[in-house]
MDAnalysis code that builds the backbone (N, CA, C; Angstrom):
import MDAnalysis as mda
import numpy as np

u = mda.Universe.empty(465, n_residues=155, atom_resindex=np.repeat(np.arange(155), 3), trajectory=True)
u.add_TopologyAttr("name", ["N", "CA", "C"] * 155)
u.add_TopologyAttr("resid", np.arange(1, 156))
u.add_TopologyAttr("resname", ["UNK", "UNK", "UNK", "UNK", "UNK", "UNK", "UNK", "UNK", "UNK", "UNK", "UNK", "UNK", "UNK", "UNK", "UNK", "UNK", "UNK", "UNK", "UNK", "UNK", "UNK", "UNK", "UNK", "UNK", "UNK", "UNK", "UNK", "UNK", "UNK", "UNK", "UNK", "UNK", "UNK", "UNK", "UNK", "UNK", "UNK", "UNK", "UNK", "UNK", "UNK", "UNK", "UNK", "UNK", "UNK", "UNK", "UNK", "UNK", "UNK", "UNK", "UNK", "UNK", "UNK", "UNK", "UNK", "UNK", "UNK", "UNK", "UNK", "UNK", "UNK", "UNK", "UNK", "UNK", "UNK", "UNK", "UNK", "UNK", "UNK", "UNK", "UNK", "UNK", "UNK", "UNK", "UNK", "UNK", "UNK", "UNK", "UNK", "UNK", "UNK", "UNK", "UNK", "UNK", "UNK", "UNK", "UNK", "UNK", "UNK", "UNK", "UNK", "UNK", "UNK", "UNK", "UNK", "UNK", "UNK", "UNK", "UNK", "UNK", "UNK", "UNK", "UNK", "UNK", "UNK", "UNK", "UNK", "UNK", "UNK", "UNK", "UNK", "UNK", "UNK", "UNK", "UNK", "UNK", "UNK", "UNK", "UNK", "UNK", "UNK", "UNK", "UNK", "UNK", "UNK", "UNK", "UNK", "UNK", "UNK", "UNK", "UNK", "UNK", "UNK", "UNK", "UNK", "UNK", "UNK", "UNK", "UNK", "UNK", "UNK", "UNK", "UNK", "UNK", "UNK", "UNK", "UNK", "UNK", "UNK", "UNK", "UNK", "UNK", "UNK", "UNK", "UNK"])
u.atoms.positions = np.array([
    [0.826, -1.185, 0.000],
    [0.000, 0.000, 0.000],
    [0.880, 1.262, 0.000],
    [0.991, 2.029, -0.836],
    [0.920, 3.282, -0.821],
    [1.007, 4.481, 0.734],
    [1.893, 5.121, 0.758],
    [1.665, 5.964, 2.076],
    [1.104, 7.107, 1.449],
    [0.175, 7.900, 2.500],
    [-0.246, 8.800, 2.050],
    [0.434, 10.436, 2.251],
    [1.893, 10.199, 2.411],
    [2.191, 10.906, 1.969],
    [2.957, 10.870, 0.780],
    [3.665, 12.429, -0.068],
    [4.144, 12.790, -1.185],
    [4.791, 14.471, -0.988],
    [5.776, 13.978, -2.096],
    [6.439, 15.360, -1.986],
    [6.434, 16.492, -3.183],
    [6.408, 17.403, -3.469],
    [6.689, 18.650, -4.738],
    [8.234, 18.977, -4.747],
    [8.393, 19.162, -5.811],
    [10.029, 19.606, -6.001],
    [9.886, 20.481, -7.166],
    [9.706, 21.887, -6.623],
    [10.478, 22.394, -7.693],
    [11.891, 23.112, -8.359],
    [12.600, 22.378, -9.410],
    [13.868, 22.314, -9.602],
    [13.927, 24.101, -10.244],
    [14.834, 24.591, -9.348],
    [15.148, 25.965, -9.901],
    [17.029, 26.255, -10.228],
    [16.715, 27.219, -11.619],
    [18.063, 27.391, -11.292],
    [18.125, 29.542, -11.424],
    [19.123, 29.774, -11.777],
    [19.442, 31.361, -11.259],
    [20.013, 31.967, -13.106],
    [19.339, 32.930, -14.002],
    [19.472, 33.170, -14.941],
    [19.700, 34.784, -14.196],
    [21.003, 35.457, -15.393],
    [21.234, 36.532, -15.389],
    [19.881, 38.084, -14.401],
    [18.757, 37.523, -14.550],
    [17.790, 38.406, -13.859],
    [17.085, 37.612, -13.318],
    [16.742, 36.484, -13.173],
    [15.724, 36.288, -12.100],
    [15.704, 34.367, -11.718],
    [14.984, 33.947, -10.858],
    [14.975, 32.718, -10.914],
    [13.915, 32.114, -12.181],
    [14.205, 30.615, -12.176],
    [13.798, 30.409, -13.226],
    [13.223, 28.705, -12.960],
    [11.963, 28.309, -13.223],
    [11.647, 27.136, -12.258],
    [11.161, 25.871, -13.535],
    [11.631, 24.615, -13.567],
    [11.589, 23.531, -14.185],
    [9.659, 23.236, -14.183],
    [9.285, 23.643, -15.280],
    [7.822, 22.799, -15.458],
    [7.964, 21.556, -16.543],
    [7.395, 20.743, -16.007],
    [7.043, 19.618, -16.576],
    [5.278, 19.086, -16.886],
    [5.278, 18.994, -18.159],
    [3.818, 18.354, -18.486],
    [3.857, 17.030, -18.333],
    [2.936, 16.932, -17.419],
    [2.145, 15.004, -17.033],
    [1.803, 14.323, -17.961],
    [2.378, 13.139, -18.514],
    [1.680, 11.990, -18.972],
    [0.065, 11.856, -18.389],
    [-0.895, 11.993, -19.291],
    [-2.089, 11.691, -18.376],
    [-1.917, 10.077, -18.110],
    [-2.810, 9.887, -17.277],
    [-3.189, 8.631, -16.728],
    [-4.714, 8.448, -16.438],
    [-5.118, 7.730, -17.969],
    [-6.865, 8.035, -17.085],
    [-7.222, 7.351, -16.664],
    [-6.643, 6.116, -16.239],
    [-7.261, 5.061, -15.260],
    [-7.162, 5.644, -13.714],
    [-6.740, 6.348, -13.682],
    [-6.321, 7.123, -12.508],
    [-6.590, 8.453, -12.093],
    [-7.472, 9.069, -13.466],
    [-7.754, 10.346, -13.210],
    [-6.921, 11.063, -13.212],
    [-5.840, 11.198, -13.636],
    [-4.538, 12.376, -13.933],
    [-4.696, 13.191, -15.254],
    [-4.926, 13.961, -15.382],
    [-5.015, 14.906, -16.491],
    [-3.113, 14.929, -16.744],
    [-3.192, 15.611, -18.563],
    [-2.230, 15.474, -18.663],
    [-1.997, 17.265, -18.678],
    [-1.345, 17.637, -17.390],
    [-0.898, 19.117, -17.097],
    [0.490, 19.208, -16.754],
    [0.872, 20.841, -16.716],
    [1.847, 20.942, -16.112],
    [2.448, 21.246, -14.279],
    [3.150, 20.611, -14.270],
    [3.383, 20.462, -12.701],
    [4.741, 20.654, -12.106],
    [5.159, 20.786, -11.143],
    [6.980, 20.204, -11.083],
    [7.000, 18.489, -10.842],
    [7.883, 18.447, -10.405],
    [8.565, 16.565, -9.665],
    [7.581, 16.673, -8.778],
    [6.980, 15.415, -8.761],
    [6.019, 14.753, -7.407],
    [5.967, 13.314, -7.121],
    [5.712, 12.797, -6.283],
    [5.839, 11.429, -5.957],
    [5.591, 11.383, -4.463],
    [5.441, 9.810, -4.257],
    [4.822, 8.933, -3.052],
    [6.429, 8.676, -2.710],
    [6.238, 8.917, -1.099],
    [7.112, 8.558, 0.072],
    [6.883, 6.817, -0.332],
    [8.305, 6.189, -0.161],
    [8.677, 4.659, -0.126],
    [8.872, 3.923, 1.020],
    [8.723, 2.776, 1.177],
    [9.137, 2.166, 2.511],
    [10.492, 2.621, 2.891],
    [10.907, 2.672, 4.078],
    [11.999, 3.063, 4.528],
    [12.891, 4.656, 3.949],
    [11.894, 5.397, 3.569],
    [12.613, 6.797, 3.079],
    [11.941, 8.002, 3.867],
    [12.697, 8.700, 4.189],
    [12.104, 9.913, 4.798],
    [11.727, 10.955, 3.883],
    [10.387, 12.136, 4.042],
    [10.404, 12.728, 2.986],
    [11.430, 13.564, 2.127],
    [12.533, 13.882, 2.715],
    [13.652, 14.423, 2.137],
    [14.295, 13.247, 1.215],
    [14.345, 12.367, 1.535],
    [15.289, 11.144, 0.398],
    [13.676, 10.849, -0.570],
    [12.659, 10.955, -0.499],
    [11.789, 11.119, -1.663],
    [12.117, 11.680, -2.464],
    [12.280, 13.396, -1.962],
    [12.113, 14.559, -2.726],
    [13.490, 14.144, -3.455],
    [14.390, 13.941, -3.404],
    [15.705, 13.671, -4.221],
    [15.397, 12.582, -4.929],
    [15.128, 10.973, -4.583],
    [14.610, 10.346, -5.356],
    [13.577, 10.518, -6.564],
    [12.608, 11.298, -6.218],
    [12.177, 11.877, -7.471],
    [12.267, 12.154, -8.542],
    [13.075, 14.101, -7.936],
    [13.714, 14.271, -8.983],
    [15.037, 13.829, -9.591],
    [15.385, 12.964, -9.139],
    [16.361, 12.207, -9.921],
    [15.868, 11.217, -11.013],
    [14.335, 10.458, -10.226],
    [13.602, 9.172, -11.525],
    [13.661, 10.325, -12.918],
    [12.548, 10.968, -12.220],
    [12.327, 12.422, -13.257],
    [12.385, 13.546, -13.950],
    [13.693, 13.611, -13.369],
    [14.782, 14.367, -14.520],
    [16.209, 14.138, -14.771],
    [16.988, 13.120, -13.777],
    [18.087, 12.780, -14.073],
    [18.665, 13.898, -13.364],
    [18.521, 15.077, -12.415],
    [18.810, 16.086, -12.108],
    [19.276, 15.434, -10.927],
    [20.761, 15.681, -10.530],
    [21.226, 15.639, -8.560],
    [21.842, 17.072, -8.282],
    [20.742, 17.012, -7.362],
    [20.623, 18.750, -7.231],
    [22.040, 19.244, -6.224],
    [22.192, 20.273, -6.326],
    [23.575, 20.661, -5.239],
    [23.463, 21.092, -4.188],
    [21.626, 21.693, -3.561],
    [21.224, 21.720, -2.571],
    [19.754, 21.135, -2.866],
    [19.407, 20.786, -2.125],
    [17.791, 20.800, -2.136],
    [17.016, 21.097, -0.098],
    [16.069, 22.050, -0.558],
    [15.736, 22.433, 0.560],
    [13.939, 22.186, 0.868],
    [13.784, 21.782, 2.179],
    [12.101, 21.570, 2.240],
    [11.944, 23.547, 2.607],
    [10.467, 23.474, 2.019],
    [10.302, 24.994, 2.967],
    [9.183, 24.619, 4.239],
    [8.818, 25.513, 4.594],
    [7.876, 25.720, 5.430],
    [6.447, 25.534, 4.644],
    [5.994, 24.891, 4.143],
    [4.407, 24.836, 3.703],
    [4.221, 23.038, 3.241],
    [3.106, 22.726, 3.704],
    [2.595, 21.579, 3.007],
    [1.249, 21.487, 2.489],
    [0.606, 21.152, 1.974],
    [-0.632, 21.331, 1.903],
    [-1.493, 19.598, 1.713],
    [-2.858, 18.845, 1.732],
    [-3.272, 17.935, 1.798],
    [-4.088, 17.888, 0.402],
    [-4.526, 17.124, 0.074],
    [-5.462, 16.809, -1.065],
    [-6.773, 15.541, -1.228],
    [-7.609, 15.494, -1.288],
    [-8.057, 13.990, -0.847],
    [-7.829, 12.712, -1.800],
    [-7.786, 11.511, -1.346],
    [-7.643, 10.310, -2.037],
    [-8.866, 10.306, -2.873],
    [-8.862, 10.440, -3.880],
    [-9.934, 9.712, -4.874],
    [-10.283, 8.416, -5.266],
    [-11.664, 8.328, -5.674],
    [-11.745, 6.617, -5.490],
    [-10.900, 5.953, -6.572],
    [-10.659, 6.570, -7.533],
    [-9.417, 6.171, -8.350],
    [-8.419, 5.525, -7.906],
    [-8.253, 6.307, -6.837],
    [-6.567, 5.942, -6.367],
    [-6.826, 4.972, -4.946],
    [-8.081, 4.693, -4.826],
    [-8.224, 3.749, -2.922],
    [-7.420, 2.468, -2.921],
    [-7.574, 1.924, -4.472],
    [-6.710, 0.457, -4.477],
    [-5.297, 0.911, -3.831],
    [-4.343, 1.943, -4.334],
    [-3.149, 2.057, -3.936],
    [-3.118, 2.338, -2.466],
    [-3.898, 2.732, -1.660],
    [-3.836, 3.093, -0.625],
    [-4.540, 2.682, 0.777],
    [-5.953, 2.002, 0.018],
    [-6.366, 0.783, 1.046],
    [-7.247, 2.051, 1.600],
    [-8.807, 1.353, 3.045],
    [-9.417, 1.885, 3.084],
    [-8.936, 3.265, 3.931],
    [-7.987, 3.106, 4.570],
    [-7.869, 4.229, 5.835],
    [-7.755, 5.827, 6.031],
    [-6.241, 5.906, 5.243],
    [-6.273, 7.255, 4.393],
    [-7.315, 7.623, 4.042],
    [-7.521, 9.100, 3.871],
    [-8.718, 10.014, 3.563],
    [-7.493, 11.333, 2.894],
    [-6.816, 11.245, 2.894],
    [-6.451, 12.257, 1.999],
    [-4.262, 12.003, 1.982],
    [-3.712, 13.141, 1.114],
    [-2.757, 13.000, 0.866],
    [-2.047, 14.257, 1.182],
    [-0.651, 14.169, 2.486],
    [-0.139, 15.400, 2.800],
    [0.877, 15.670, 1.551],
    [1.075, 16.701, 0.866],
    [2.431, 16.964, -0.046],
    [3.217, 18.110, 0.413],
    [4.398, 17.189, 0.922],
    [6.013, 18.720, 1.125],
    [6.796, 19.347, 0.118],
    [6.934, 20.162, 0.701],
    [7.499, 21.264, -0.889],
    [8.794, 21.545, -0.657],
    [9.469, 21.331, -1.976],
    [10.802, 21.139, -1.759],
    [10.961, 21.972, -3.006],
    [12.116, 22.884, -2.879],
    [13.112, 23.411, -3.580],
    [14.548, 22.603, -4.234],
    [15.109, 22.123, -5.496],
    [16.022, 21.687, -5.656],
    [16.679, 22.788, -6.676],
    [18.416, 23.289, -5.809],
    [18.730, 23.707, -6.706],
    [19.501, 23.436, -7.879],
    [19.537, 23.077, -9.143],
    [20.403, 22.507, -9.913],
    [20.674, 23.098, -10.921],
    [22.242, 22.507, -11.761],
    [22.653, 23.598, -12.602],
    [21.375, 23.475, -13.763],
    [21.616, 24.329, -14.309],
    [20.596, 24.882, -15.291],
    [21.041, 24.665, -16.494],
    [21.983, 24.166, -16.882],
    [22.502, 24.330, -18.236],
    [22.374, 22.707, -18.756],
    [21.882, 21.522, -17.740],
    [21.842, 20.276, -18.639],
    [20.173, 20.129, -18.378],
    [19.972, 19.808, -19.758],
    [18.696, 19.125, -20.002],
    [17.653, 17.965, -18.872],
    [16.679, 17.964, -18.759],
    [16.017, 16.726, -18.112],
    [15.775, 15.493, -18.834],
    [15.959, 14.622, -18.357],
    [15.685, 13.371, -19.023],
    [14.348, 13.002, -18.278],
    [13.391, 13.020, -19.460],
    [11.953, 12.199, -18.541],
    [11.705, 11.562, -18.720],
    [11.012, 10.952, -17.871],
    [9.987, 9.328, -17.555],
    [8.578, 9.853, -17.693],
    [8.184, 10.547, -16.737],
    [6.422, 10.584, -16.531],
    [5.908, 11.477, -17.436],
    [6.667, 12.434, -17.977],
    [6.146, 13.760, -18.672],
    [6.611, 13.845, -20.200],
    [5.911, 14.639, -20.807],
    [6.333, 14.818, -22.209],
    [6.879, 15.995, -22.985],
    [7.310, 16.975, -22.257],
    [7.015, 18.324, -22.357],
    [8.358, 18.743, -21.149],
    [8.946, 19.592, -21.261],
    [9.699, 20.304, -20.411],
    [10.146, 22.191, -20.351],
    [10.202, 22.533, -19.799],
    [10.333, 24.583, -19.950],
    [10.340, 24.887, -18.544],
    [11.634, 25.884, -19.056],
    [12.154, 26.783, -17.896],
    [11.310, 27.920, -17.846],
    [10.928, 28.031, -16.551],
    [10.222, 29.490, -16.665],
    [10.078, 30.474, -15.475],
    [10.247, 31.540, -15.752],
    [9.942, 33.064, -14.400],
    [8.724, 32.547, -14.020],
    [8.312, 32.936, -12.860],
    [7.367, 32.856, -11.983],
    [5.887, 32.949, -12.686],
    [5.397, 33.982, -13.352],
    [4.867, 34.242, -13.999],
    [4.230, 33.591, -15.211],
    [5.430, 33.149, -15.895],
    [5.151, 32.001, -16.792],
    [4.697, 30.642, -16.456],
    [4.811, 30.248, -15.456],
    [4.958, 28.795, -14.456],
    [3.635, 29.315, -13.813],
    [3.189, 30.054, -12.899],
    [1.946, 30.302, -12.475],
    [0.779, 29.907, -13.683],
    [0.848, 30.958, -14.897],
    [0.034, 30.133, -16.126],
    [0.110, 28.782, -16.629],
    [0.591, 28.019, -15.986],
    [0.675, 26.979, -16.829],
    [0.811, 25.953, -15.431],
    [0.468, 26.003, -14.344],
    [0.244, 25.167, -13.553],
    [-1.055, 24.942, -13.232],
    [-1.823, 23.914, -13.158],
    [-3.233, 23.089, -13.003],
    [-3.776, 23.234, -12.062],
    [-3.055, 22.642, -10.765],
    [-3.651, 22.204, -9.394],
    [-3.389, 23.526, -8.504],
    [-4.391, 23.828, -7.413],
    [-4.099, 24.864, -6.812],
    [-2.943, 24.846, -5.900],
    [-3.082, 23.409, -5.226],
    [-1.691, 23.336, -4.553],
    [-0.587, 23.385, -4.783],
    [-0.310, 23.099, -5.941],
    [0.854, 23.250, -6.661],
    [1.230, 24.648, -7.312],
    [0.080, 25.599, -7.552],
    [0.086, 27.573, -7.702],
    [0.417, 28.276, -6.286],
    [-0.432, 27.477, -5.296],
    [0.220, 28.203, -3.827],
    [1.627, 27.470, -3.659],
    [1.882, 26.404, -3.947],
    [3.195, 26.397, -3.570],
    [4.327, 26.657, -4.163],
    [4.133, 26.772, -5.665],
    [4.828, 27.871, -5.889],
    [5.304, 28.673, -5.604],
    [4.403, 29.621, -5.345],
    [4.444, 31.125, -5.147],
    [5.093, 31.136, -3.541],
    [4.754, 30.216, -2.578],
    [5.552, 29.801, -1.243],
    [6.757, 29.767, -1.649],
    [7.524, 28.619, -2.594],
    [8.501, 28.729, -3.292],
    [9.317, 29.947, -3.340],
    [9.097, 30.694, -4.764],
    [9.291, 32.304, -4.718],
    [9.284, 32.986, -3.565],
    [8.591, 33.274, -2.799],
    [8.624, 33.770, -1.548],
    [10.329, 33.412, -0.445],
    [10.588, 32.123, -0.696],
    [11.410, 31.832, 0.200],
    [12.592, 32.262, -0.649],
    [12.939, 32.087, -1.968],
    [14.008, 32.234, -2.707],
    [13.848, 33.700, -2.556],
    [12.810, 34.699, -2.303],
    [13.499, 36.125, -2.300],
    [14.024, 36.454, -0.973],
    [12.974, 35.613, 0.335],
    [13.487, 35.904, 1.189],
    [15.230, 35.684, 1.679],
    [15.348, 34.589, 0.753],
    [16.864, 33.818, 1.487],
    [17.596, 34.672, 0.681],
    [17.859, 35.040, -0.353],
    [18.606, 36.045, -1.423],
    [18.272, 37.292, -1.767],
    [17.409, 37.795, -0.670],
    [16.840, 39.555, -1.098],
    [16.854, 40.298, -1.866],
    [16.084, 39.675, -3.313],
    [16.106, 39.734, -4.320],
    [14.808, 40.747, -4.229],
    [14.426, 41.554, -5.607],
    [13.211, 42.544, -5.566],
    [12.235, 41.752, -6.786],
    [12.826, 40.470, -7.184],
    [12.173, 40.472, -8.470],
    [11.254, 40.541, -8.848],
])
């Protein structure tokens, strides 16, 4: 079974003016109800991994990226299990916590993907339009928030 938790990663790197954040478009999955959108790295916590060795495991399945820092922030947010997804998770769970993680990596090599079909670097702005789920627009923008706070940036 499936734990109900999962983590967000979004892979950023640092361009001449501003940060710049890895979107990836989803393979849909419609046996599962996954639309095919854009998102960052996400994934289910494994037996024996803490959510920090997720968030690296991840984005490593899913982009081949080993980041040179990667940082959790302060925000998580929940989502509920859909009946789609109860087989993976059995009756108990009622919903799914996701931690948000920052990875920083160089910017200049490509992603290699598995789940997605589609890849683009983008300013905040650009990445806000083109993200699906709300949790994944607030955490974003949580995201951004922490990268100006830690580098007192005006961008």
């Amino acid at each position: 079974m499936r734990q109900p938790f999962s983590t967000l990663v979004y892979p950023v790197r640092l361009t001449d003016s501003s940060w710049e954040y890895l979107m990836l478009r989803r393979i849909a999955i419609p046996d599962l109800a996954i639309p095919n959108c854009w998102q960052g790295v996400t994934g289910g916590l494994e037996e024996g991994e803490n959510i920090s060795q997720t968030a690296v495991r991840e984005l490593a399945e899913e982009t081949h990226f080993v980041p040179y820092e990667i940082v959790q922030i302060d925000f998580s947010y929940s989502f509920p299990i859909r009946d789609e997804w109860r087989k993976q998770y059995g009756p108990g769970p009622k919903e799914v916590v996701e931690y948000v993680f920052i990875a920083f990596v160089d910017g200049q090599q490509e992603p290699k993907l598995s789940e997605h079909d589609e890849w683009r670097w983008c300013n905040m702005e650009q990445s806000l339009e083109l993200l699906y789920y709300p949790g994944n627009i607030e955490a974003l923008k949580r995201c951004d928030k922490y990268l100006k706070l830690r580098f007192c940036t005006r961008q």
